[in-house]
N, C-alpha and C positions, 0 to 999 in steps of 0.2 A: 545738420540739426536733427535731433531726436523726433521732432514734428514735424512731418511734410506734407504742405499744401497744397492738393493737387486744382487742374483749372478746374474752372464751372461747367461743369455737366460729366468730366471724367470719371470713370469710374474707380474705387479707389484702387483695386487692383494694378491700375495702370500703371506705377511707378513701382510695384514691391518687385524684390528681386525674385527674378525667376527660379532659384534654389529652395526657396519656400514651398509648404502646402501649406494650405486651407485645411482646418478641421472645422466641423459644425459647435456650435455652442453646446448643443444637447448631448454630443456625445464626451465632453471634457471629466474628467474624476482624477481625482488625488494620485491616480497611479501614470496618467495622462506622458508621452515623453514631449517634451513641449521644444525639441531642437529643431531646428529649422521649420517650424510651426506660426501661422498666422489666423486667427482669430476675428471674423469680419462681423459688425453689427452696427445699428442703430441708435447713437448716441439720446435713449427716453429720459434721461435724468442726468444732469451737470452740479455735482455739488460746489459749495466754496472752498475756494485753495486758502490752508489751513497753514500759518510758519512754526516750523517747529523750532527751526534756531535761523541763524544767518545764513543766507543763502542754502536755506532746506526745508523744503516744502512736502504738503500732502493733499491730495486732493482724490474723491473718491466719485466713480461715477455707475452709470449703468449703460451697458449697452445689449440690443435684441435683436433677434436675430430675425432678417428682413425674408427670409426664407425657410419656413421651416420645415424639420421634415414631418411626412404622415403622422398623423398618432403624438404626436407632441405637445406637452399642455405649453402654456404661453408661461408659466412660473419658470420652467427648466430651459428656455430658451431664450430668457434673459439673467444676464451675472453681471453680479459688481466686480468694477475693476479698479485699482488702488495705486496711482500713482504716484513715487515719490522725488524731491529731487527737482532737477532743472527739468525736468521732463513733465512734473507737476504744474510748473510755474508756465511751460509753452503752451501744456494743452487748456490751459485756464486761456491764455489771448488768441488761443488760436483756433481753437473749436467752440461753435455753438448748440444748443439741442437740435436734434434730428438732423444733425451731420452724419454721416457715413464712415466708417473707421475701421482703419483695420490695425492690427495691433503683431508683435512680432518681439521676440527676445522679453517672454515674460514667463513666469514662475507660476505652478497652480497651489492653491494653497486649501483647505475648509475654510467654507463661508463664518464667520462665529455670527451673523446675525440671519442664517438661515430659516430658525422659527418663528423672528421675527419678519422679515420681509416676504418669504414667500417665495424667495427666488433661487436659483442655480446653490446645490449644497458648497461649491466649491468657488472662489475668487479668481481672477488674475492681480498679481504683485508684476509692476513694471517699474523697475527701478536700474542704474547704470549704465554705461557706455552701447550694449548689447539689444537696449528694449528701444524698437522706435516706435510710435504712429504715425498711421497713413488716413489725412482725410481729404474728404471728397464733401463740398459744403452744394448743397440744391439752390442750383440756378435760379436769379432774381423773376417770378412770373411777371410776365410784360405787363403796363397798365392796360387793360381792357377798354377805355376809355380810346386810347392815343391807337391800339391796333384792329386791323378789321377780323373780321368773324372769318374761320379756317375752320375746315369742317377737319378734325384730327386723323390720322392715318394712323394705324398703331403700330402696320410694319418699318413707317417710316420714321414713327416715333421711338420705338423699340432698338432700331439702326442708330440714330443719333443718340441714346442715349449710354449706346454701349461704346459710342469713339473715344478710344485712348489717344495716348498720345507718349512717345519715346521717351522712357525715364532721362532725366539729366539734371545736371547740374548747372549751377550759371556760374562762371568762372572771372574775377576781374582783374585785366591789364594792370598791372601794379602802376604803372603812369597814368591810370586815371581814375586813382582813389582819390576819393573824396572824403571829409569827417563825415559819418553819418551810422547806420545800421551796419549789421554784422554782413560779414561777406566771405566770399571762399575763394581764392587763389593759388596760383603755381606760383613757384620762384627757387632758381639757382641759389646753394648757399652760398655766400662770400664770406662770410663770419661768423663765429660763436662758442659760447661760451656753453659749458656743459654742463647741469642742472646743479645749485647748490642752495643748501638751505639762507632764506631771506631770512631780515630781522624779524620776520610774524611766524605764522604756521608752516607758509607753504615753500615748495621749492621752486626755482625761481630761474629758466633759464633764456639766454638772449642771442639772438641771431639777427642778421642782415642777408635778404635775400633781391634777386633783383632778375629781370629778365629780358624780353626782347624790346622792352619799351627802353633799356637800360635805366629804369630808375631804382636807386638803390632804398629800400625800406629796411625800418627797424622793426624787428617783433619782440617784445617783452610777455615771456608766458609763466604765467605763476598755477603750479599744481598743487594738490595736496600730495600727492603720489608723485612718485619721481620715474615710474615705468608711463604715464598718462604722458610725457614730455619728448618731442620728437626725436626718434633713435639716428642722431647725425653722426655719423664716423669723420670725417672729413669734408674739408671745403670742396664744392662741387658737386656735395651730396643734391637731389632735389627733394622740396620737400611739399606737398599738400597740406594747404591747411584749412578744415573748414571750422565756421562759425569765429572770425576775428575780428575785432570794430577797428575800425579807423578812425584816427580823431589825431587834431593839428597839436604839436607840441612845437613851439620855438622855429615856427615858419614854416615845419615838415609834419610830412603825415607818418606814424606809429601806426599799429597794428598792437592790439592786446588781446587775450582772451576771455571770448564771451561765452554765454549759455550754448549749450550745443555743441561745443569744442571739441575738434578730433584732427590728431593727424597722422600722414603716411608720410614714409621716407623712404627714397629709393636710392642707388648708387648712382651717380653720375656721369660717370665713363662709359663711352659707346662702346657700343659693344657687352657690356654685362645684361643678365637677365634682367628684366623688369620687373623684380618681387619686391612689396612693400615692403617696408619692415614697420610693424606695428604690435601695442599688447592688447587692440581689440581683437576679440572673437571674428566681429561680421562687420564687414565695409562695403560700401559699395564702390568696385572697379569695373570699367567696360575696355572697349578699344578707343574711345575717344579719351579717355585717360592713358594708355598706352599712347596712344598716337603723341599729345600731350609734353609724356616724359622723355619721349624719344627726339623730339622740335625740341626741345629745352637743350636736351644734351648735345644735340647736334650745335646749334647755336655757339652754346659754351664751349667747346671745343674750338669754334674759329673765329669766336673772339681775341681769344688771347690773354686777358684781361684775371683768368684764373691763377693763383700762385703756382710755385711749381711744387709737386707732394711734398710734405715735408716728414714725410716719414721714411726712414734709413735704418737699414740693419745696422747690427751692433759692428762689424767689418770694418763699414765705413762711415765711423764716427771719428769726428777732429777735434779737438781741444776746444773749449770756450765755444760752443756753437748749442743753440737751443736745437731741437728737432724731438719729431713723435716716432715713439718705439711701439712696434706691434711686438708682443712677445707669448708667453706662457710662464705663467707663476708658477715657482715651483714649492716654495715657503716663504717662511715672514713670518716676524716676531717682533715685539712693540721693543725700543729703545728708550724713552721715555712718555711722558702726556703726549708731548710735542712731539713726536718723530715714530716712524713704524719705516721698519726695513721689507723691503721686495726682494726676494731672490728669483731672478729670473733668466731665463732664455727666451734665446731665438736661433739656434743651431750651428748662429755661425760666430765666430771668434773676435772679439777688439783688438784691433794691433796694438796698443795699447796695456802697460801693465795696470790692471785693477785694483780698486782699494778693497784692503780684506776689512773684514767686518767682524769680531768675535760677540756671539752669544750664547747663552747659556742651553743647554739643549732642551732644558722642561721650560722655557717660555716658546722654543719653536713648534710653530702650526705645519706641517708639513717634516719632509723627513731635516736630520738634523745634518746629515753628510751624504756625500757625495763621490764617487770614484775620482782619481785625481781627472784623467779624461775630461770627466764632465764638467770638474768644478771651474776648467779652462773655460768653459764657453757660459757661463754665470756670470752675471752682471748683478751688484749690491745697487740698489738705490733707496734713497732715504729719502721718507717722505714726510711733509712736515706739514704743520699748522692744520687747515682747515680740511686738507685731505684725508687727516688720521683717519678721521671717521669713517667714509671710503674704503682706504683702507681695510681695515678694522671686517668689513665685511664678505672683503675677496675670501674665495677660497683655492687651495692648492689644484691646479688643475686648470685652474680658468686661464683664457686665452683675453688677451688684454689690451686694449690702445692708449698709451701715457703720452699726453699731450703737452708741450714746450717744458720738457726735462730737457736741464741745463748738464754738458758734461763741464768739468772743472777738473783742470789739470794742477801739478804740484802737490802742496802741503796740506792734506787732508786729516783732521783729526773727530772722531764721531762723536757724537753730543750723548751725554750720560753715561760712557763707557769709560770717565778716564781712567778707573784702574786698573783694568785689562785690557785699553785698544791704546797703541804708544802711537805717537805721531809718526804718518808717512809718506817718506818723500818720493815726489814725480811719480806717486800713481795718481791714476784717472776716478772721478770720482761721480756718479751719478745724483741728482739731487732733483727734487719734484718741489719747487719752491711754494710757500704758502699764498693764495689768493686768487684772482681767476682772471688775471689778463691775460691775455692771447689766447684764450681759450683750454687753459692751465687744468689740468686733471686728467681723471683715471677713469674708463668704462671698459666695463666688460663687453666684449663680443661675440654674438651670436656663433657656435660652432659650426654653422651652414654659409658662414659669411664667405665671399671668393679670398679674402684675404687669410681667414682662418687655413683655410684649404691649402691654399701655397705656403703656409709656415707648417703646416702639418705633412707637406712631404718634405720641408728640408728635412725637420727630424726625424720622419720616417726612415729618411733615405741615413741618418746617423746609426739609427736602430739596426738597419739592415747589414752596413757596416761591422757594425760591433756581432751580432749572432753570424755574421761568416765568420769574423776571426773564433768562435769560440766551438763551431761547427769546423773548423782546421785544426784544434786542440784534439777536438774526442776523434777527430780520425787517425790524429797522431800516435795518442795515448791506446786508442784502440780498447776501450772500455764503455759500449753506453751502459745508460745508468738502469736496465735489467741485471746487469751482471756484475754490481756495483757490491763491495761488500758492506752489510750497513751498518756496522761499530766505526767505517771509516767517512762516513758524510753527515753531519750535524741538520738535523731537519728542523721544522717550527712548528709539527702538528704531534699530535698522539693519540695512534685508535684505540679504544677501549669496547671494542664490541666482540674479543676473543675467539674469532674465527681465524680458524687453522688451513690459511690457503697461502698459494705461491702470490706473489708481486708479478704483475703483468704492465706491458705496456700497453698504451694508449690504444693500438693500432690491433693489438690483440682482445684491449674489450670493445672497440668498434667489430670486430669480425664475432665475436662470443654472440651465446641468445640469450634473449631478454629472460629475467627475471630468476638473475643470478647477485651472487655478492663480489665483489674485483676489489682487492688490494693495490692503489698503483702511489710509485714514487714522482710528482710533477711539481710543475714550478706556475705561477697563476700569471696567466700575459694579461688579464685583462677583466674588469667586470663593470655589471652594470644592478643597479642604476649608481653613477659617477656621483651623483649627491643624496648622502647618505639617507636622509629623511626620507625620500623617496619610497627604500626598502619598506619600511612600515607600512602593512596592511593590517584588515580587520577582517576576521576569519569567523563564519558560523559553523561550528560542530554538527548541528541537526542539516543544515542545507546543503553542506562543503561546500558555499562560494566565498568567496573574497573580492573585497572591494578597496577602493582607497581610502585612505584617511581625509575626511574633509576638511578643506581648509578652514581656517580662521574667519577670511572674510565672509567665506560661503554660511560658516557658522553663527558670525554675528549681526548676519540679514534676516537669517532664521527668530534668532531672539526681538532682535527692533522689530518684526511683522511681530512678534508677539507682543513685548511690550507697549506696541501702540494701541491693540484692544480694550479700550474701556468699559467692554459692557458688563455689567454686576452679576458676581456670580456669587452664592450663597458656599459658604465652607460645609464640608458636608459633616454627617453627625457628628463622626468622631474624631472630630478636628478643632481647634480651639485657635484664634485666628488673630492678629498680631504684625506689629511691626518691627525690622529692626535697622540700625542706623547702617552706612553703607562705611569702611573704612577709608578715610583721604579721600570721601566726597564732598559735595557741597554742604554749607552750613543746613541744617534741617534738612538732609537729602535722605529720606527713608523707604525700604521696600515691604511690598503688605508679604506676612508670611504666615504657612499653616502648620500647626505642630500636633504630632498625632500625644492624646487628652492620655494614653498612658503611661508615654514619655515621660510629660510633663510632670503625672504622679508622683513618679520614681525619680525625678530630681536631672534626669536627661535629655533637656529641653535642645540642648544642643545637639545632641546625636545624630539628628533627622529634622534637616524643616523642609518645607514647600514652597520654594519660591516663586513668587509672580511679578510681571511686570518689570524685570531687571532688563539692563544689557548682559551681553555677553562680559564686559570689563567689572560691569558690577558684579557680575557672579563670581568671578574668578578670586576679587577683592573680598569677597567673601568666603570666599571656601577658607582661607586660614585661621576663620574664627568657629567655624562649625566641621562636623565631621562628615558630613553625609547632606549632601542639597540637590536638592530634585526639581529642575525648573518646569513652571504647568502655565498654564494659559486656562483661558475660559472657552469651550465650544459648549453652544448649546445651553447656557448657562448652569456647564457641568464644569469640574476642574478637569482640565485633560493633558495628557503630557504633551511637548513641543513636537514637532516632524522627529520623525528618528533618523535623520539625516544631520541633527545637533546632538550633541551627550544628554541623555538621560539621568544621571546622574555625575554629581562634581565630589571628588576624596580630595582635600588638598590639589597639588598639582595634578592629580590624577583623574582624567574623561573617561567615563565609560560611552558605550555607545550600544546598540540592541538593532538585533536581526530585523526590517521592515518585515520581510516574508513570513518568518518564525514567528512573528510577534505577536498575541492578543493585549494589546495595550490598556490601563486604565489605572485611573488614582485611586488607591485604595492603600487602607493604613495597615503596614506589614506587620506579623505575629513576631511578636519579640519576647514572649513570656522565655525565663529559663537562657535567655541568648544572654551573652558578655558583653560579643561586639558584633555588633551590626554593621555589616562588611558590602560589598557588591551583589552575593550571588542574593540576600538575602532581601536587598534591595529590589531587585532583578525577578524575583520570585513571586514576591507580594505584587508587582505591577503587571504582572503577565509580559515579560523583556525578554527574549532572549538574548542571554549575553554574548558579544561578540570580543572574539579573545585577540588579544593584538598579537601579529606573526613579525618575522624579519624573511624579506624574499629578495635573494640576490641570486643573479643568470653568472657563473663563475667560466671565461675562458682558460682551460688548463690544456699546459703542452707539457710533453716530455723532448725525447731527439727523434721519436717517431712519426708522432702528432697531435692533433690537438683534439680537445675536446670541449664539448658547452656543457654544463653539467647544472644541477638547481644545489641552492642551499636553503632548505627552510625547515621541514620537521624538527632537526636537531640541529637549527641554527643558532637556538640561547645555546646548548652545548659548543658548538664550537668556539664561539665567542664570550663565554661563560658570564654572558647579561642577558638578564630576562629583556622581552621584546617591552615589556608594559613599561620597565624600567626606562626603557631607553626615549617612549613615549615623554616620557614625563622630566626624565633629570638630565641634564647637562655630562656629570660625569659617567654615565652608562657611556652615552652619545660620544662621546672623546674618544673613550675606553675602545669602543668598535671603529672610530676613525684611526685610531691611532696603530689599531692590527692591520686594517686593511693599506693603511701610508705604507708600515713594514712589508708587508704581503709584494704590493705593487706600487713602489712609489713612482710618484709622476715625472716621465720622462724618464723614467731610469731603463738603462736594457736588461732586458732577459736575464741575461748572464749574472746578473748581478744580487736578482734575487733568491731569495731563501726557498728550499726544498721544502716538499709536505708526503708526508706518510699519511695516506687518505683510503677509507672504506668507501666504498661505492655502490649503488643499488642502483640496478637496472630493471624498467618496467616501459610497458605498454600503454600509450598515453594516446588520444585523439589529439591531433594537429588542428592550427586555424583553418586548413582548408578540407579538412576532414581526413579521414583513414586516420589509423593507426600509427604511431612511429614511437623508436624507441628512445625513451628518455632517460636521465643519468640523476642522480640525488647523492648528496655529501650526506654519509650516515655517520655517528658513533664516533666523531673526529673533533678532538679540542684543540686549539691552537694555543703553543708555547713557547713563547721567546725563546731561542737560545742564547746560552751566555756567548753567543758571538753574532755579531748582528751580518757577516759575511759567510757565507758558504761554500766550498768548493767541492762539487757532486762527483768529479773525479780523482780518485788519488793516484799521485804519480807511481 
């Protein structure tokens, strides 16, 4: 539960986790790191919890600081703190004034009614899975009537009033639920069904759990998010779950999800680690939770009563038998509405002839062929109906668990191919049939999972295979590729940086000194980050740091804490102030906006407005109707721009975003006399922004037959990949364009061998490490990547 009540008289401290610190009120500001951060004060003001829609709440309070330090006025050691959310709605029933509280997984924000109240310039925002409070409500004073007169001890008052008490949890025997209030329990899975969209908003997934009471319960848990829904791999998994009610349906007692909801899932089998698997940040685990998972699995193991795995390599699969494949996608491409093909492994062979599959090669996500070798141990499966979607989402690479895929032996013919796929007979046919009995569907698997692990060294162990045989070649041949002639091997890059040096190997610019240029001919075994968006950072020119790209969600918390500010703020002089309608929102749905008064002269009202009080969706819905929109809030009853941790500016599809550090921020109307088009930097200039220029940063593993090397790609990474970074931000087809070189480059699961040569400039230099000193680092310069008209390569000629 987001709110925890601690007994009467404990202090609140007593239950938070001990990876926490305490900071003082008076010392919190805007620059504040608020991570594993707790926040303790005096609940002096309880406002009303405010609905903002269905099940979302807000509620704003004050808390003060029951200790302050020297020198501290009483304004700056009490802050308002701004609840939103289920977490709104608990602390409304569950705290009252002059309760004790302390607070944890919250966000600092500017106060905007600091010259009104009087109080701390800065807020706390607690809102989602991560924010809890901890209270401590003052003990009932005994009637003075009914007790006799006790002369007070203050050291023994002072003792009693500092006893804790061992954080925990109250955990209930699933045999003896009852209908009533939310509660928290263990239990073995027996059953379930893996999250799928219900007929309303949310996602919708159901299980049966049961444990040493052996009573078997059902849980029905409806998410908006589908990562919020317990991470079950298979029956046996265990799983925690807190905040569920119980209530009698048809003679038995259900489990559904209530306010507070959270849960953890661990693997089931003795013997594996006891690591949760969860998509919250911060949970609370102890040893009495270990101890817990460990009784359960014990248990379940000599019961009996568990099915047997039903999951089977591809080896030993039979005809007509359902069962789960753990595998690796390797591509997939849509067949029709209805149907999307998986190509995949799991390293080892179907005895069994497989049905082939023909598609086009510009609808395949992933590479579109395969060495014969490999294509032997690829399995086609068709997926159908309510999976597409699923589907539709995997990407090439991911490691995968398909749950009651049917094989189907005989007469197989594919849906929407008839004029290129002929019917065929007595192959074996894979199919993911549409609906969600027995627990029917597709999840991705964590890459750290034990299961991932043992499929990751069958293939390995294929990999290692194949690079002997091809390291038996060049001994044979007696050619490595230093001494290679190079009109006779076809490569995929081209340097353009005109430097007249020999080609060296790998081994040879490992021994060279730093802060030279290398010519080397290699092949790319590996890079990272594996999911491409990843690459995208935000670079400031004046500071040289780099940061990540902020997420979406992170982004449109930023905006709702703005949007919720009401208080009036006057447009300033040269601004002339206005609404405009939102597109595909609600009837009458309008945002207030400011347009600078010379604009408007000149007939370019659209050019540049000032948006207030949007969400993040409404702003975006709008950028297609204006050129330039600049979202602001009110501080101070001034306009002021959002956190620059959200875009500053909106072009169309295109965020910009500005340097916090570099930054002198402020709303002010840009000089546009003599301008055509009023663009970013000029945006960016008028506000005091520094602009932060989007990069592409990939860690590239390259070998030759000598060794390997980790090298960076980013200064002249739009060169290589010939897409701007901003582009790739913003459009679909950049994004392709750069997945589609790096599939060619390295596709997934393919060997070594198989990939294409690069003719690559390389700059070496002197870099600090994370653990300090010096060491010498490697950068892809001057080097464009070019398909060659042969998408195979051989680096030796006979």
């Amino acid at each position: 539960m987001p709110v925890h009540v601690l007994s009467d008289g404990a202090g609140p401290g007593a239950q938070v986790p001990t990876h926490l610190t305490s900071i003082p009120i008076s010392l919190i500001s805007s620059s504040t790191d608020c991570s594993n951060k707790t926040v303790k004060g005096k609940v002096v003001h309880k406002g009303p919890l405010v609905s903002l829609a269905a099940d979302n709440f807000i509620l704003k309070t004050v808390i003060q600081e029951e200790d302050s330090r020297p020198n501290t006025s009483p304004q700056v050691s009490s802050i308002n703190v701004v609840l939103l959310g289920a977490l709104a709605k608990d602390f409304n029933e569950a705290v009252n004034q002059r309760d004790v509280v302390v607070a944890s997984g919250f966000t600092v924000g500017k106060s905007p009614t600091v010259n009104k109240d009087k109080l701390h310039p800065c807020n706390l925002l607690l809102s989602g899975d991560d924010a809890y409070i901890y209270v401590s409500r003052l003990p009932t004073p005994p009637d003075p009537r009914s007790q006799p007169a006790v002369k007070r001890n203050s050291a023994s008052s002072a003792k009693v009033s500092r006893a804790t008490k061992t954080p925990k949890y109250t955990y209930v025997r699933l045999g003896d639920l009852k209908a009533g209030p939310a509660v928290n329990v263990y239990g073995v899975v027996t059953f379930f069904k893996q999250p799928y969209m219900s007929r309303g908003t949310d996602f919708c997934s159901i299980l049966k759990i049961t444990d040493q009471s052996t009573q078997e319960i059902l849980c029905k848990i409806f998410c908006k998010k589908i990562e919020d829904h317990p991470k079950i791999f298979q029956v046996g998994d265990i799983v925690r779950l807190h905040g569920v009610k119980p209530h009698s349906y048809n003679n038995s007692i259900e489990l559904v999800k209530t306010f507070g909801f959270s849960a953890l899932t661990f693997d089931g089998r003795v013997g594996r680690p006891v690591e949760p698997r969860t998509s919250s940040c911060s949970f609370h685990f102890d040893q009495d939770d270990r101890r817990m998972v460990e009784e359960l699995r014990s248990w379940a193991a000599s019961q009996g009563f568990l099915p047997l795995p039903s999951t089977i390599p591809l080896s030993a699969v039979e005809p007509k038998v359902y069962f789960d494949l753990t595998c690796q996608l390797l591509a997939k491409a849509p067949i029709d509405t209805t149907c999307v093909l998986l190509r995949v492994w799991d390293g080892t062979k179907c005895p069994y002839t497989l049905l082939k599959v023909l598609v086009e090669p510009n609808v395949t996500e992933g590479p579109s062929s395969f060495s014969t070798e490999k294509e032997n141990l690829i399995a086609n499966i068709l997926v159908y109906d309510n999976h597409v979607e699923s589907a539709r989402k995997l990407k090439p690479g991911d490691f995968l668990r398909i749950y009651n895929l049917r094989a189907i032996p005989g007469s197989s013919k594919v849906p929407g191919l008839t004029s290129s796929q002929s019917v065929e007979v007595d192959h074996m046919a894979f199919h993911l049939h549409g609906g969600t009995a027995y627990g029917r569907g597709v999840r991705v698997l964590p890459v750290d999972s034990p299961d991932v692990q043992e499929l990751k060294r069958v293939i390995e162990a294929l990999h290692e295979d194949e690079e002997l045989s091809d390291s038996d070649m060049m001994e044979i041949w007696s050619t490595p590729p230093e001494s290679l002639d190079p009109l006779s091997v076809e490569v995929s890059t081209e340097r353009s940086c005109g430097h007249i040096i020999q080609p060296l190997t790998l081994s040879q610019v490992k021994r060279a000194n730093p802060g030279r240029v290398h010519h080397v001919r290699v092949q790319l075994r590996s890079y990272e980050p594996r999911r491409l968006h990843q690459a995208l950072k935000l670079y400031c020119s004046k500071c040289t740091t780099m940061q990540e790209v902020p997420d979406d969600e992170h982004v449109a918390e930023l905006f709702s804490e703005a949007s919720s500010d009401s208080e009036p703020c006057p447009p300033p002089a040269w601004a002339l102030s206005g609404q405009v309608d939102v597109p595909g929102g609600s009837l009458n749905q309008a945002m207030g906006v400011h347009l600078s008064t010379q604009l408007v002269s000149e007939g370019k009202s659209k050019e540049l407005i000032f948006l207030r009080g949007s969400t993040l969706d409404e702003t975006c819905r709008l950028a297609s109707s204006y050129q330039n929109i600049v979202p602001v809030r009110s501080s101070g009853g001034h306009l002021a721009l959002l956190d620059l941790s959200a875009p500053f500016l909106f072009r169309g599809r295109r965020r910009y975003y500005g340097c916090k550090q570099c930054s002198e921020a402020a709303v002010r109307e840009p000089c546009v006399e003599g301008v055509e088009l009023i663009d970013e930097k000029i945006v960016a200039e008028a506000l005091g922004v520094q602009l932060l220029q989007f990069v592409l940063l990939m860690k590239f593993e390259l070998r030759d037959a000598t060794d390997t090397l980790d090298v960076y790609l980013w200064r002249d990474a739009e060169l290589f990949f010939s897409v701007s970074a901003e582009d790739a931000a913003a459009n679909q087809e950049a994004q392709n364009s750069i997945r589609q070189t790096m599939d060619f480059l390295c596709p997934a699961g393919g060997s070594t061998g198989e990939r294409p040569w690069l003719d690559t400039c390389l700059t070496a230099y002197r870099a600090e490490g994370d653990g300090g000193g010096n060491h010498t680092r490697y950068q892809i310069c001057q080097t464009t990547f070019s398909k060659p008209a042969s998408a195979r390569s051989n680096p030796n000629p006979a």
